[in-house]
C-alpha positions as CSV (number, residue, x, y, z in Angstrom):
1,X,18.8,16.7,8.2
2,X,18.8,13.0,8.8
3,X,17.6,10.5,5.6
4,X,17.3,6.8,4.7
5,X,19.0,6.3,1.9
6,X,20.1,3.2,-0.5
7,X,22.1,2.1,-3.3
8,X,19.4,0.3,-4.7
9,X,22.2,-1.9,-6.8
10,X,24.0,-2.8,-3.9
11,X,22.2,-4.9,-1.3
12,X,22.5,-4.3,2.2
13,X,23.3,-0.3,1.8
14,X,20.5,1.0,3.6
15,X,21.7,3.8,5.4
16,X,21.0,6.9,7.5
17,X,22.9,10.1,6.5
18,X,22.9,13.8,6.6
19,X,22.0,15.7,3.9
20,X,21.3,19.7,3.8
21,X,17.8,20.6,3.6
22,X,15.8,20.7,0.9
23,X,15.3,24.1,-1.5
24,X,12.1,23.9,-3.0
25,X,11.5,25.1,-6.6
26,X,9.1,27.3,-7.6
27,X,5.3,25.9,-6.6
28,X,6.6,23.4,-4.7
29,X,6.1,22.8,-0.7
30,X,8.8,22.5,1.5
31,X,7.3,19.4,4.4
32,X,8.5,18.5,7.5
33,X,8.9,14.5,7.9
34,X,6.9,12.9,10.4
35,X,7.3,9.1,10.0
36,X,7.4,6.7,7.5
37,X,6.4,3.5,6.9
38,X,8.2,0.4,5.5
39,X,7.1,-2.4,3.6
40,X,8.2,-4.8,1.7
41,X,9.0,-2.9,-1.2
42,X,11.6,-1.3,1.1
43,X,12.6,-4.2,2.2
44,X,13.1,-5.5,-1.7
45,X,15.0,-2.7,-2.8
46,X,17.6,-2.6,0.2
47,X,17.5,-6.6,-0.8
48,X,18.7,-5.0,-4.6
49,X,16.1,-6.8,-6.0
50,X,14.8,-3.9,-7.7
51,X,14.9,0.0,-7.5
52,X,16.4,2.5,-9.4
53,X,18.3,6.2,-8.4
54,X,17.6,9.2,-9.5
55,X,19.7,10.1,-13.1
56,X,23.3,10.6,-12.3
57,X,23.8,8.7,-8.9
58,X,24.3,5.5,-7.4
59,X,22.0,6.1,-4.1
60,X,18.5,7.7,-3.3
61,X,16.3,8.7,-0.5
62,X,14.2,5.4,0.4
63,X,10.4,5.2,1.5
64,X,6.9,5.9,0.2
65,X,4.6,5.5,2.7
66,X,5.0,9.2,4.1
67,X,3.5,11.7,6.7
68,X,4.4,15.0,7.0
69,X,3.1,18.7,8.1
70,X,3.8,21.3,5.8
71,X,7.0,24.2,6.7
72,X,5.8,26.6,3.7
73,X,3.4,26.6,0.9
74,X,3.1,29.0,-2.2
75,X,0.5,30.7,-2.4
76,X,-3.1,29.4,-3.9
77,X,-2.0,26.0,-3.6
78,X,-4.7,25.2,-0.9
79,X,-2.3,24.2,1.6
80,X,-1.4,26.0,4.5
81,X,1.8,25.9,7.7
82,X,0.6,23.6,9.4
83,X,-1.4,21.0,7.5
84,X,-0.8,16.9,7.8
85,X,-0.2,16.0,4.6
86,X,0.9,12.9,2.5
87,X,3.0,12.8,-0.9
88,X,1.8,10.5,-4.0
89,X,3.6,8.4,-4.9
90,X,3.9,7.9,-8.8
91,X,4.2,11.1,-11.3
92,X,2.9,9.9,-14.6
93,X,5.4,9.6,-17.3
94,X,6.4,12.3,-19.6
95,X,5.2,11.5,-23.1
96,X,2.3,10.9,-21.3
97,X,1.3,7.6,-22.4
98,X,-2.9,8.2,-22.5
99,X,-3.8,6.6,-19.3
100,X,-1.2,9.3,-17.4
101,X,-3.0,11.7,-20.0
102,X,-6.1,11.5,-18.5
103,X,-5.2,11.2,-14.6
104,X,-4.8,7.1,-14.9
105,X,-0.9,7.2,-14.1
106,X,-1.6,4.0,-11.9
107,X,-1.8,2.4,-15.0
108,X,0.7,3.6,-17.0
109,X,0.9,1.7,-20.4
110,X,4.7,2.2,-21.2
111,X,6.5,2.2,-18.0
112,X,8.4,5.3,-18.3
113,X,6.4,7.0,-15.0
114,X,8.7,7.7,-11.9
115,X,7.8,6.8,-8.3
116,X,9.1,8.7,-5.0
117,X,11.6,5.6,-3.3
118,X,11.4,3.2,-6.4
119,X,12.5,4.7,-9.5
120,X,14.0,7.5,-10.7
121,X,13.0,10.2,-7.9
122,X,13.7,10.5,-4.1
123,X,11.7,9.3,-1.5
124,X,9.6,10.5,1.8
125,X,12.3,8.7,4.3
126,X,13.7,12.6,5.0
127,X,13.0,15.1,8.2
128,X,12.1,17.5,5.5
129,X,11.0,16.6,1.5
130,X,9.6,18.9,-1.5
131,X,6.3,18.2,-3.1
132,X,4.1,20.1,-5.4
133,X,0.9,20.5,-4.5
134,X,-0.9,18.6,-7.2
135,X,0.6,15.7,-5.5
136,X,0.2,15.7,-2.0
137,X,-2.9,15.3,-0.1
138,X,-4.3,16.9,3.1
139,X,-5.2,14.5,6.1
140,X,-7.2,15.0,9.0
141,X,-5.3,16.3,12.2
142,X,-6.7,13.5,14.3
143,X,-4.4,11.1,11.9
144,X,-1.0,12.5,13.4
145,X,-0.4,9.4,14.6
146,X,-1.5,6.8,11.6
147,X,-1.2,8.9,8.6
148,X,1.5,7.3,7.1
149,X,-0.9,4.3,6.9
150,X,-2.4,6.3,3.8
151,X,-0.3,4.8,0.9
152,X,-0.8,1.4,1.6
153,X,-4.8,2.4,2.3
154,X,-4.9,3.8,-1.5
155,X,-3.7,0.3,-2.9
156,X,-6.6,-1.3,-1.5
157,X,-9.1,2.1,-2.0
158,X,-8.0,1.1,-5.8
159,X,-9.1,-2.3,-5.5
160,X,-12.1,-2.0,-3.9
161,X,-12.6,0.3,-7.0
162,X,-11.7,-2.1,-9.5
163,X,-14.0,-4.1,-7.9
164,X,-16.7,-2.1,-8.3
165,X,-16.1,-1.3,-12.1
166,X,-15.7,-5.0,-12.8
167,X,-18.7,-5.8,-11.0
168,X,-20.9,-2.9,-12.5
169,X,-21.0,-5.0,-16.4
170,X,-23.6,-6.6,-15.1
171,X,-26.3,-6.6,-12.0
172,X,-23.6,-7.5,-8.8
173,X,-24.7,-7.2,-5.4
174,X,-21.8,-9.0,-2.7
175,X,-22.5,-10.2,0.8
176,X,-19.4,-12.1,1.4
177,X,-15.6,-11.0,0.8
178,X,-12.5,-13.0,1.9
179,X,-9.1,-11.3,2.3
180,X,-6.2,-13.3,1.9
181,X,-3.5,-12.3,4.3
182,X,-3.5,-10.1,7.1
183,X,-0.4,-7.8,7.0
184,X,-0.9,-4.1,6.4
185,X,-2.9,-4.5,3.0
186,X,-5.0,-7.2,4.1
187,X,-6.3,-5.8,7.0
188,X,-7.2,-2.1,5.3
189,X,-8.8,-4.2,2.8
190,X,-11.0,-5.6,5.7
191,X,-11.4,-2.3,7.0
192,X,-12.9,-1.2,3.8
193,X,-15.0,-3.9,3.5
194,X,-16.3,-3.4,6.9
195,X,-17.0,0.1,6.3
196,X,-19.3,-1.2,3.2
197,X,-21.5,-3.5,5.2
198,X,-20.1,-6.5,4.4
199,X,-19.2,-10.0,5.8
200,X,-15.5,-10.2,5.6
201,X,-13.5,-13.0,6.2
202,X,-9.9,-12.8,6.8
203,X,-7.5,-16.0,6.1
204,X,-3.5,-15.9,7.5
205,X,-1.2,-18.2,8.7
206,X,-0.9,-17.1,12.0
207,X,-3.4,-18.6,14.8
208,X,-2.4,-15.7,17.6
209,X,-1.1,-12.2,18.4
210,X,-2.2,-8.8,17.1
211,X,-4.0,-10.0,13.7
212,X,-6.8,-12.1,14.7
213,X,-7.3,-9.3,17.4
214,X,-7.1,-6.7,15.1
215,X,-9.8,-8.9,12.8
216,X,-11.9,-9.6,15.2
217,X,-12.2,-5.8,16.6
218,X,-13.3,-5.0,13.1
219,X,-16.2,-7.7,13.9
220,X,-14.9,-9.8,10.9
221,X,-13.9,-13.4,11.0
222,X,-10.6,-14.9,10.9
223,X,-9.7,-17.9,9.7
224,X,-6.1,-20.2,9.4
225,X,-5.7,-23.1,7.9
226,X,-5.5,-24.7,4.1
227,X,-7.1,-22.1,1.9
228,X,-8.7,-24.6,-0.6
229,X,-10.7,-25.6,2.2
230,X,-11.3,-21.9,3.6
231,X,-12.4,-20.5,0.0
232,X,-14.3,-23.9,-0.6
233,X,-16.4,-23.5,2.7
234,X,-16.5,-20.0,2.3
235,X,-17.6,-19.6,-1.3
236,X,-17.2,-15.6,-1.0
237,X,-18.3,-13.1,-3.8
238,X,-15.3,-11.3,-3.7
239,X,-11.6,-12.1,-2.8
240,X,-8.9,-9.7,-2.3
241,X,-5.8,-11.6,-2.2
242,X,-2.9,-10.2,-0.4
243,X,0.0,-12.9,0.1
244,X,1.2,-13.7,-3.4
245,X,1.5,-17.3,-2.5
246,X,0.8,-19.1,-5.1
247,X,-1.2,-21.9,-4.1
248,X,-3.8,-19.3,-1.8
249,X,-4.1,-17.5,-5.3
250,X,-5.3,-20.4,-7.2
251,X,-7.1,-21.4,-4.6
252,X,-9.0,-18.2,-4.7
253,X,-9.8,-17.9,-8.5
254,X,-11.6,-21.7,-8.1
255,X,-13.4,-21.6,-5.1
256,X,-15.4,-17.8,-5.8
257,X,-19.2,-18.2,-5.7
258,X,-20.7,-17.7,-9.2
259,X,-19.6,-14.3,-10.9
260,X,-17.2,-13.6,-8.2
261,X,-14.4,-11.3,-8.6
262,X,-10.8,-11.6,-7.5
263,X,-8.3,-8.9,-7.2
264,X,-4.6,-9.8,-7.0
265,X,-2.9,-7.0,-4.6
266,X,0.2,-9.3,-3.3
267,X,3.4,-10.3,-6.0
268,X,4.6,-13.8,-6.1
269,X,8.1,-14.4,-6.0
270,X,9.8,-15.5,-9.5
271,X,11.2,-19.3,-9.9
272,X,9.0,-21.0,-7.6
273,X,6.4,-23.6,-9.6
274,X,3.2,-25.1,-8.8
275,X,1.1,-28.0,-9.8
276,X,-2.2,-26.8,-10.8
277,X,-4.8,-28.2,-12.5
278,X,-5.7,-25.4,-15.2
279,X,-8.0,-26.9,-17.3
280,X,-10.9,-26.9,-14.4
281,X,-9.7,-23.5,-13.3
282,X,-9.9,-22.2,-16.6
283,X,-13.8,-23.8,-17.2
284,X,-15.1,-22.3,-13.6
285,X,-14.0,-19.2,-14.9
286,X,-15.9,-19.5,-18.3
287,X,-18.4,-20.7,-17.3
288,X,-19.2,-18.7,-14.2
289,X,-18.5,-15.3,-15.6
290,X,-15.7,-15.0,-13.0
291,X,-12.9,-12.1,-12.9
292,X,-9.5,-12.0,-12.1
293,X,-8.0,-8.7,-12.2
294,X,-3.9,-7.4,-10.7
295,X,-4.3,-4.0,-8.8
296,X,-1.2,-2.2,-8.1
297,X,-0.2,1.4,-7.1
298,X,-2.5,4.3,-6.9
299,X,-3.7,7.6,-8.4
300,X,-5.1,11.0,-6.7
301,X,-8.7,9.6,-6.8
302,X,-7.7,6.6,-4.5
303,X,-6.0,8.9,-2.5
304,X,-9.1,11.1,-1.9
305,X,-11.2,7.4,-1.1
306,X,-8.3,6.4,1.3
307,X,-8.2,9.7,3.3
308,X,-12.0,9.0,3.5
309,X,-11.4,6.0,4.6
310,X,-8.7,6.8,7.2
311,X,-11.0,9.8,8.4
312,X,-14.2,7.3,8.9
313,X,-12.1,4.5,11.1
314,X,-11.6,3.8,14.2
315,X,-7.8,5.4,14.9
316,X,-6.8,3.3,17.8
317,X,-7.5,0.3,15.6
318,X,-5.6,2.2,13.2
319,X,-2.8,2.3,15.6
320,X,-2.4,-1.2,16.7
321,X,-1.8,-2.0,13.3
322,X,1.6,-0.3,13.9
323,X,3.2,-2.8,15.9
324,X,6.7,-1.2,15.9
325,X,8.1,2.2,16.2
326,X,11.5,3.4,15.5
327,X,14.1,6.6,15.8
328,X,15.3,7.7,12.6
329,X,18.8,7.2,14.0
330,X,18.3,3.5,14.4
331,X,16.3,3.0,11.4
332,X,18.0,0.1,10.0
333,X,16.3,-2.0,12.5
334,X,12.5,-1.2,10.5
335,X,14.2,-3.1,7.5
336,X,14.5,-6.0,9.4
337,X,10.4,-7.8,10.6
338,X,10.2,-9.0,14.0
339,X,8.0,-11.9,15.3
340,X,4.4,-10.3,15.5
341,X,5.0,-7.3,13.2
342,X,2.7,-6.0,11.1
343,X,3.7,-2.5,10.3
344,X,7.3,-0.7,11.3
345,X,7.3,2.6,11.1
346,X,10.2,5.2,11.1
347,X,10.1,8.2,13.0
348,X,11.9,11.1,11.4
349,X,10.4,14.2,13.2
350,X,13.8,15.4,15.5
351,X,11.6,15.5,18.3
352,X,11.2,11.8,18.5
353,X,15.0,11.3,18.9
């Protein structure tokens, strides 16, 4: 079978290679590879900014975002031949620390969990991959063509939950959300908050092609220019920021209507400063009860939100979001964004060759 691997120490080493087919264990699933997605976690790792290889090699299979249908399943796992499914992502650590204890791997509290393409285990990027059933999920058949949309749905099913919990210490009832960005988070974020009968603004740099389209087919509104002025004008009840600029992200936590809630989804770069002024950021906070809370990764219950999610849209939406397409055989070119991208995707089923 075909695979994308890296050397996740060695930048540049993304590569596609043969590799025999996987021999599940013992309760384990044996999946056929449909597509996957890449992001710019993949893009990071084949940049050897981060990533680590399973214990005793130099290289792993890369990807996350995956979609697959399943060869063979054992018995009572609830899974059948056939089934569209999608593999989690992170496998909680194995102390477990007590968030993985009770089902919160998301939020691991000493680092030591594994993810499938980041750290320590193999990825999805495979014509064929082993998963155990506690840690895939079943997708609707009509998603054949947008499944592997699913991971990066569950980041943003999580925040729309931490929303939710953060909002529910007191009486909070939202109108207005802004999202900042409008790649592949941003926009599902949008989605979601379409879906809950919201107004939702969407703020990007870019003043044509596919994402104010995509927007404004949602009927939300898009917006470009200075986000100071954008969040100012806007004064939204919720922000779910998805750039990791660092200007739009200050921006944000000042300019939130009164009790607002931010949730950070996008990671800033390291060694780049900024000039804020903290003491007024730090009183609007105070003294409006406001929240600003990171959101990263996912566990099964965001999952199960996200493949409602998924289920409930519009799939040819869903579909223009991918805006590229590629053979497994030439899937070096994914690694590398295009003008106009939003998502690439990989296709790794042999018939698509």
């Amino acid at each position: 079978m075909r695979a994308v691997t890296v050397r996740p120490s060695q930048r540049g080493s993304v590569e596609v290679r043969e590799l025999p087919d996987p021999e599940p264990a013992d309760g384990e699933m044996l999946v056929q590879g449909l597509a996957l997605g890449v992001c710019g976690t993949d893009r990071e790792i084949a940049d050897a900014q981060y990533g680590d290889p399973p214990a005793g090699r130099d290289w792993m299979v890369l990807g996350h975002e995956s979609l697959g249908r399943v060869r063979s399943a054992p018995p009572g796992s609830g899974f059948a031949e056939g089934d569209l499914v999608v593999g989690v992502v992170r496998r909680p650590d194995p102390i477990p620390c007590p968030a993985c204890a009770h089902g919160e791997f998301d939020m691991c509290r000493n680092g030591r969990y594994t993810e499938r393409g980041i750290k320590g285990l193999d990825g999805y990027g495979a014509q064929a991959w082993c998963v155990e059933p506690d840690y895939a999920v079943r997708l609707d058949p009509g998603l054949e063509r947008v499944g592997m949309l699913m991971e990066p749905t569950t980041v943003v099913a999580k925040a729309w939950e931490q929303v939710d919990r953060v909002g529910a210490r007191a009486w909070f009832e939202p109108r207005r959300v802004l999202v900042t960005g409008a790649g592949p988070i941003g926009l599902l974020a949008a989605l979601i908050g379409v879906q809950r009968g919201l107004e939702v603004h969407v703020l990007d740099r870019v003043a044509d092609g596919p994402k104010p389209e995509l927007v404004r087919h949602l009927g939300a509104n898009y917006h470009t220019g200075d986000s100071a002025r954008v969040v100012s004008a806007l004064r939204p009840d919720v922000v779910v920021e998805a750039t990791g600029a660092g200007k739009v992200v200050f921006d944000a936590m000042s300019g939130t209507a009164a009790y607002g809630i931010v949730v950070l989804t996008g990671v800033s770069p390291r060694g780049r400063s900024l000039t804020v002024d903290a003491g007024t950021i730090n009183r609007e906070i105070v003294l409006e009860n406001d929240a600003v809370v990171g959101s990263v990764n996912a566990n099964l219950r965001h999952y199960e939100l996200a493949a409602d999610v998924l289920a409930k849209a519009d799939t040819s939406w869903l579909e223009r979001m991918i805006t590229r397409r590629v053979p497994v055989a030439d899937a070096l070119r994914a690694f590398t964004p295009e003008p106009d991208d939003i998502k690439a995707v990989i296709a790794l089923d042999p018939s698509a060759e």
